[in-house]
C-alpha positions in Angstrom: -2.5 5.2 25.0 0.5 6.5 22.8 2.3 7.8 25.6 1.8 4.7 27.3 3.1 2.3 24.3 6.1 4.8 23.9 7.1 4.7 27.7 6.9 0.6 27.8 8.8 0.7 23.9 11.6 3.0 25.7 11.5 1.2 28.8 12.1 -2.2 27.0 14.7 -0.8 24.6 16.9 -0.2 28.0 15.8 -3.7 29.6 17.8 -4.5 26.1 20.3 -3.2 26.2 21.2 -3.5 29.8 20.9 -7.5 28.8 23.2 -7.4 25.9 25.5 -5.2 28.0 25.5 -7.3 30.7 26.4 -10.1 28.2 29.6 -8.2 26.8 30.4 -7.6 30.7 30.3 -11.1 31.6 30.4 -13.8 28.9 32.7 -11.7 26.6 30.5 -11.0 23.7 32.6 -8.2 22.0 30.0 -7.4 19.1 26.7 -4.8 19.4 24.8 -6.4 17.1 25.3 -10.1 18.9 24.5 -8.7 22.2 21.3 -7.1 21.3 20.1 -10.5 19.1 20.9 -12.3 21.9 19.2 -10.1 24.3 15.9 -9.9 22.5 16.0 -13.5 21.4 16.2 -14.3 25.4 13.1 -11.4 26.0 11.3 -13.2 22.8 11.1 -9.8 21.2 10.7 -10.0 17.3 10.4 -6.1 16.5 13.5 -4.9 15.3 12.5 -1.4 15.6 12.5 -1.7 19.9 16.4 -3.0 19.4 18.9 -0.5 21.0 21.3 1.1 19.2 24.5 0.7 20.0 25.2 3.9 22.2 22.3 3.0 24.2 24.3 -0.3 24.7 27.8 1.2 25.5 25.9 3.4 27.9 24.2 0.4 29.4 27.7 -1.0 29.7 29.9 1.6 31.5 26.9 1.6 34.3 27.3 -2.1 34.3 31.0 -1.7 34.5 30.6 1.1 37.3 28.3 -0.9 39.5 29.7 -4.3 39.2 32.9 -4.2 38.2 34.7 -1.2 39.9 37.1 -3.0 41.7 38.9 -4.7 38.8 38.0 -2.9 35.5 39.9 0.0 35.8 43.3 -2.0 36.3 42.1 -4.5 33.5 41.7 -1.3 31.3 44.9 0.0 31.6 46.8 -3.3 31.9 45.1 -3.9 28.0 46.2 -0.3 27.0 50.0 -0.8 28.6 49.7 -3.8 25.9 48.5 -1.6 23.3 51.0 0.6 23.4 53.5 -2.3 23.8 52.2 -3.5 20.1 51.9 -0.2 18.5 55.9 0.5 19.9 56.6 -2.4 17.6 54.7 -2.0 14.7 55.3 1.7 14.5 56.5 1.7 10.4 52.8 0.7 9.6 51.2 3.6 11.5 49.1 1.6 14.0 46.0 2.8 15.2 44.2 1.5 18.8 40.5 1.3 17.9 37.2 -0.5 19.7 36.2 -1.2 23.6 40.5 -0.7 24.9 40.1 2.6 23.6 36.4 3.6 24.4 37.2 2.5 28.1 34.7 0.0 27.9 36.9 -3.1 27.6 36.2 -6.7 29.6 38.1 -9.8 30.9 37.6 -11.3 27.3 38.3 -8.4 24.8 40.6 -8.1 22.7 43.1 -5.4 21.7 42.0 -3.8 18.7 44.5 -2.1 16.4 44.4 -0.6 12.6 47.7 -0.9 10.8 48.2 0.8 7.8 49.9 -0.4 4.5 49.8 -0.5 0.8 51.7 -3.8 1.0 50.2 -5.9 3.6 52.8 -8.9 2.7 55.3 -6.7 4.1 53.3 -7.2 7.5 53.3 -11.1 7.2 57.2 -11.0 6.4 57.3 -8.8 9.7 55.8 -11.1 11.8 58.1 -14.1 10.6 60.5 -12.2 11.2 60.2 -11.0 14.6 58.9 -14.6 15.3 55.4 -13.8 16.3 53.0 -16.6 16.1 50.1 -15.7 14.5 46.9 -16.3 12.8 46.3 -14.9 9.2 42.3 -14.0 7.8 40.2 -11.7 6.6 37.2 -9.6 7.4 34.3 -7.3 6.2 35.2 -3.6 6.6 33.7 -0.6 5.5 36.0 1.4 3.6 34.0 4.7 1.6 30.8 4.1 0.5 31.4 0.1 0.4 32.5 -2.7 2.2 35.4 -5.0 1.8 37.3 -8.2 2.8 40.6 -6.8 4.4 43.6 -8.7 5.7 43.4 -9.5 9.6 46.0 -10.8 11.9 45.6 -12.3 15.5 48.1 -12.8 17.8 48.8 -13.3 21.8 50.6 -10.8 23.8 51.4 -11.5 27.2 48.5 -13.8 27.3 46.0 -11.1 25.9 44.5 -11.4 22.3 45.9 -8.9 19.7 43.9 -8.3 16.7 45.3 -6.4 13.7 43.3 -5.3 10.9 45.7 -4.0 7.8 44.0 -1.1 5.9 45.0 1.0 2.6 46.9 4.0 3.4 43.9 6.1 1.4 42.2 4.6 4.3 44.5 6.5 7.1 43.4 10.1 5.6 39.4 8.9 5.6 38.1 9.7 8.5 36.4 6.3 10.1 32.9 5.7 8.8 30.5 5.6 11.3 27.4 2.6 11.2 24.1 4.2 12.1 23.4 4.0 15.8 26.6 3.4 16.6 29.4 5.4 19.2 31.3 7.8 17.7 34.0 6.3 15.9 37.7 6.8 16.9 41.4 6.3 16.3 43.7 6.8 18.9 47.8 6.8 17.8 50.3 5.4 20.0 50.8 9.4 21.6 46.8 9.6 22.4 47.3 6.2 24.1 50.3 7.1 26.0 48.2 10.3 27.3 45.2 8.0 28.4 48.3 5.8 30.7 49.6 9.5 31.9 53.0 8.5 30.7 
């Protein structure tokens, strides 16, 4: 009987996360935590303990990716990368960092490009962004930094048609390594030389 509970519990935990991946495939959901909500709401599961973590969802995904979307994800990947390295080329003084689903190789037709930019003055972004006349969007979000999380500037802007997303952290923040949520992929930070290497150039 416990063997049979804990092959349906596993078994549904991939029916999971092959929905929520599915999801961030196709309708451009770009969080874990989203995607897996969604995906048990639509099961009408209620146990958070059978929710996949968020490598079994990223490996849900590349499969997705590799059966359904061979044909145009690799050229979406690197065309999202030749932007990334576009962006970091002219942000280079704040020491920009390509992060999330561009880097992982897991990127869609709706994610964005995902970059860390650090600075002890992040007004001396916004005055580089006026200046170099980009149109942008200023806010904030939640991130973790040490043992607690904060509200940190954001910036969003378009690039050739694709969504930019720059998050502005502390330069203390550079020498930490990235904190790493439980369940999730390994965190990373690729510089504009790593990112080069991943286009061959």
């Amino acid at each position: 009987m416990g063997k049979a509970r804990s092959r349906r519990d596993s078994n549904l935990r991939r029916q999971l996360a092959y929905i929520a991946a599915r999801m961030m495939a196709e309708d451009g959901i770009a969080d874990f935590a989203a995607a897996k909500w969604k995906a048990a709401r639509q099961a009408g599961l209620e146990d958070a303990k059978l929710l996949p973590d968020n490598q079994e969802i990223e490996a849900a995904l590349r499969e997705y990716q590799g059966l359904y979307q061979s044909d145009e994800h690799p050229a979406r990947l690197r065309r999202l990368r030749e932007i990334a390295v576009k962006v970091m080329r002219d942000f280079s003084e704040f020491r920009p960092a390509l992060v999330g689903s561009v880097l992982s190789g897991t990127a869609g037709e709706h994610s964005d490009v995902n970059l860390q930019l650090f600075t002890d003055d992040p007004k001396s972004l916004t005055l580089f962004l006026l200046n170099r006349r980009y149109r942008f969007e200023e806010g904030s979000r939640r991130a973790r930094r040490g043992e607690q999380r904060d509200e940190v500037p954001r910036f969003r802007l378009e690039v050739e048609g694709t969504a930019v997303t720059l998050t502005v952290l502390g330069r203390d923040d550079e020498r930490a390594a990235p904190s790493r949520p439980r369940g999730a992929a390994e965190p990373q930070r690729a510089r504009l030389a790593e990112v080069e290497a991943l286009l061959g150039r």
